[in-house]
TILO-898432 format. One record per residue: x, y, z of N, C-alpha, C, O in turn; residue in one letter. Coordinates in steps of 0.2 Angstrom, whole numbers, plus 5000, padded with zeros to 4 digits. Atoms other than C-alpha are relative to their C-alpha. Layout:
BEGIN
XYZXYZXYZXYZA/...
END
This chain:
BEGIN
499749964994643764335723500749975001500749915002X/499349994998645664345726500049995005499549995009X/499950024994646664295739500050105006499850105011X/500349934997646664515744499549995002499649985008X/500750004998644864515746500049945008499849965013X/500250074994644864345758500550035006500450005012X/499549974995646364435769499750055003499850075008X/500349944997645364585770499549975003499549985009X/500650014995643864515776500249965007499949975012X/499750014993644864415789500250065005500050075011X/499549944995645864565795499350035000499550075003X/500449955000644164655795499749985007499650025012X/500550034995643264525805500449985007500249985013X/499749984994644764505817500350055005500550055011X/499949934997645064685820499450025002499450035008X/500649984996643164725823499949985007499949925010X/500350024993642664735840499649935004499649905009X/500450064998641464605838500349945000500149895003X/499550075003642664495832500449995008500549945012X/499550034991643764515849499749985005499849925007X/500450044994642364505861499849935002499549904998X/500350054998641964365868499050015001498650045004X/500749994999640064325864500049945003499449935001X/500350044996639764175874500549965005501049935003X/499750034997640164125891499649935004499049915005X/500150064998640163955899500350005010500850005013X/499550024990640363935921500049945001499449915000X/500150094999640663755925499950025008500250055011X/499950004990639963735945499949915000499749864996X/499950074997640263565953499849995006500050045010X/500250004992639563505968499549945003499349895001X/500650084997638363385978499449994997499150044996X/500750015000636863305973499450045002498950054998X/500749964997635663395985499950084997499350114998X/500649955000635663555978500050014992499850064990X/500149985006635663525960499750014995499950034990X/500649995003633963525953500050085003499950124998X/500149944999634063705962500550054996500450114995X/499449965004635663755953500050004993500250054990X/500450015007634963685936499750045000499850084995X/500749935002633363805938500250035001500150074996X/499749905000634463965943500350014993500350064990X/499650005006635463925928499650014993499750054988X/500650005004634063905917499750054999499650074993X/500349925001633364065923500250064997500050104994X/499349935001634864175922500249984994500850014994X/499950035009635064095902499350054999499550114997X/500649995001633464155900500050075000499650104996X/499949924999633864335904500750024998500850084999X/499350005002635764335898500049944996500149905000X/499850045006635964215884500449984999500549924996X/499250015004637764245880500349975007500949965007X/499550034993638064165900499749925001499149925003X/500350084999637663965903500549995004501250005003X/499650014995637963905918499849905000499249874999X/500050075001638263715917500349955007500949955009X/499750004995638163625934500249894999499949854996X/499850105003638963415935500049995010500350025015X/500150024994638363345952500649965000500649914997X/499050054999640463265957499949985008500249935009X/499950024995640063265975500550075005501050105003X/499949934996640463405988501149995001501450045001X/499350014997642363345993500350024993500650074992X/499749995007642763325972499850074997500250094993X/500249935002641863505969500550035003500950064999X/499749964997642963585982500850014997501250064997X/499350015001644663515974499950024994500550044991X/499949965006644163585957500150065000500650084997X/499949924999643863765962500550025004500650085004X/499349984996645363765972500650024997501050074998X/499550025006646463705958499650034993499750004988X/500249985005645563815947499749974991499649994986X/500350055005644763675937499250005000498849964997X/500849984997642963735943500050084999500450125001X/500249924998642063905942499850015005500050075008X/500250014994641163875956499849955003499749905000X/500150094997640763745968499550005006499650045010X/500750004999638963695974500249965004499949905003X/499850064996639663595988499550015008499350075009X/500350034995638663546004500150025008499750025013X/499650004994639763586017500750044998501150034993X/499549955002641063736019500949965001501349945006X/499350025002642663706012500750025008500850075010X/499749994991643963666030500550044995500850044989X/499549945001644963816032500850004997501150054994X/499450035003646663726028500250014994500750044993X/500050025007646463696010499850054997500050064991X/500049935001645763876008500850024998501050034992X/499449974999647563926012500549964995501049984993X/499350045004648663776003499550014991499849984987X/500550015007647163815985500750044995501150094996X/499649975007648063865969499750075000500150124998X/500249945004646764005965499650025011499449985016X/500549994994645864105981499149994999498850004995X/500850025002644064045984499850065007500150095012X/500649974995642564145993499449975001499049944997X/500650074998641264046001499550055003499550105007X/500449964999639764126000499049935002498749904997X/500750055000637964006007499550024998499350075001X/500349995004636863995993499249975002498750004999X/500550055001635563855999500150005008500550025012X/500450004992634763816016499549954999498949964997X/500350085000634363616017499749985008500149995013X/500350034995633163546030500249934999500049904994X/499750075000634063366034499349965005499049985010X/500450034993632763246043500349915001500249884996X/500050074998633263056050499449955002499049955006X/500550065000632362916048500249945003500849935001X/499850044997632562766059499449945001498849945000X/500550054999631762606063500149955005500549915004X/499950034991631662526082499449955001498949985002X/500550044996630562386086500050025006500550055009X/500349984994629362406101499750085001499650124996X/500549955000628562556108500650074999500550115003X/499649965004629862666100499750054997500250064994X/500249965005628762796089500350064998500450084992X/499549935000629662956094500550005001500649965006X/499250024995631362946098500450084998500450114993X/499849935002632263126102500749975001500949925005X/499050005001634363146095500050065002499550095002X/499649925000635463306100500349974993500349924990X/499650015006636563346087500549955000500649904998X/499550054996638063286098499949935000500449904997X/500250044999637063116100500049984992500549944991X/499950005006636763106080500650004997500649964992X/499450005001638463136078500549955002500949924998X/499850084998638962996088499949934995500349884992X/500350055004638062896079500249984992500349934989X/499650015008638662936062500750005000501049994994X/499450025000640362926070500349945003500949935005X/499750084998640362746076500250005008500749975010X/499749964995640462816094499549965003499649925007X/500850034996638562766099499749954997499349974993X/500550055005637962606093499649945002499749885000X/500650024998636662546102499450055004499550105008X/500749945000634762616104499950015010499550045013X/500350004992634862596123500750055002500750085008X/499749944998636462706123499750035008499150045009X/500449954996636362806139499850074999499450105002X/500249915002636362986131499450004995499150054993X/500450005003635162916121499349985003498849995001X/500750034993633962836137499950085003499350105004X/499849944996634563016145499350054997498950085000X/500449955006633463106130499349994999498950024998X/500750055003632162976129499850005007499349985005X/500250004994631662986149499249955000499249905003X/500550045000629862916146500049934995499649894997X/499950055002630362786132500449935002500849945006X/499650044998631062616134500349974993499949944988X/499850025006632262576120500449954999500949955002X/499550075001632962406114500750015000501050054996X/499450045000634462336118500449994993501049964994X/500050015007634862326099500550044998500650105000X/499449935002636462406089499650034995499150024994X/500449955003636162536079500449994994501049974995X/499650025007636762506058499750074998499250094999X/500049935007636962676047499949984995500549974992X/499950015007636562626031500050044996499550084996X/499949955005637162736016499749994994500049964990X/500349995004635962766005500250034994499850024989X/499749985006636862845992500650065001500750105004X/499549965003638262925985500550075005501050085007X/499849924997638163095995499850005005499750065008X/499750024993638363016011499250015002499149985007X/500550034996636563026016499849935003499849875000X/499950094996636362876028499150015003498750055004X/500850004998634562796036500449955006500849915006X/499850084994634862706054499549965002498949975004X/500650054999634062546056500449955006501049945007X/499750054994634162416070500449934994500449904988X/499350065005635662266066499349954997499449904994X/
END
């Protein structure tokens, strides 16, 4: 076979159609921990019926997920919490935030004495994971609690891991 012959088959395979197309696509999503066993299986499924599309998800963490897709270094981003409106507006590429998932959050807590129930507001919670409210005898928290009697005790956030999930336990 001549060098003819190997030029023709190049130009043949480079001119064909099939040769241009793109036969396999790759989506990178980045995002939190919580929803990525879900984001794994969607992707899984959607391979499974589209072959030529894999979607490849890297748990980075919701704040690092956002600055990828902003900065076009991301396909999409599986983050936790919607991206503040600011960073929308200063983004290299425009994003569209569309809520995919729908997470039930529960708190766990630990109060010696007769403590078993103990009711938060959001507000009140919020305090608390913002260093605002930090003891269990709080009045917005006695306010809540009307028939409980709750120790004197501060209240410690311990951060359980990575993706800001926290547990409050007495000091």
């Amino acid at each position: 076979m001549g060098w003819p012959s190997i030029l023709l088959g190049i130009s043949l395979t480079i001119l064909s159609p099939d040769g241009l197309a793109q036969t396999q696509l790759v989506l990178v999503t980045t995002g939190s921990t919580m929803p990525e066993q879900l984001y794994v299986l969607w992707g899984d499924e959607y391979y499974k019926l589209h072959p030529e599309t894999q979607l490849r998800y890297l748990a980075v963490g919701t704040s690092e997920s956002a600055k990828n897709v902003l900065s076009g270094a991301g396909d999409l981003d599986g983050g936790d919490a919607p991206i503040p409106e600011m960073q929308l507006k200063e983004a290299a590429y425009a994003a569209l935030e569309l809520p995919t998932v729908l997470a039930g959050i529960a708190v766990f807590y630990n109060v010696p004495g007769n403590a078993t129930s103990i009711r938060l507001s959001g507000p009140a919670l919020a305090n608390i994971y913002l260093g605002k409210t930090t003891s269990w005898s709080d009045p917005e928290i006695a306010r809540l609690n009307p028939d409980g009697k709750l120790p004197d005790l501060p209240i410690k956030v311990h951060q359980a891991d990575s993706a800001g999930r926290g547990v409050l336990l007495p000091a």
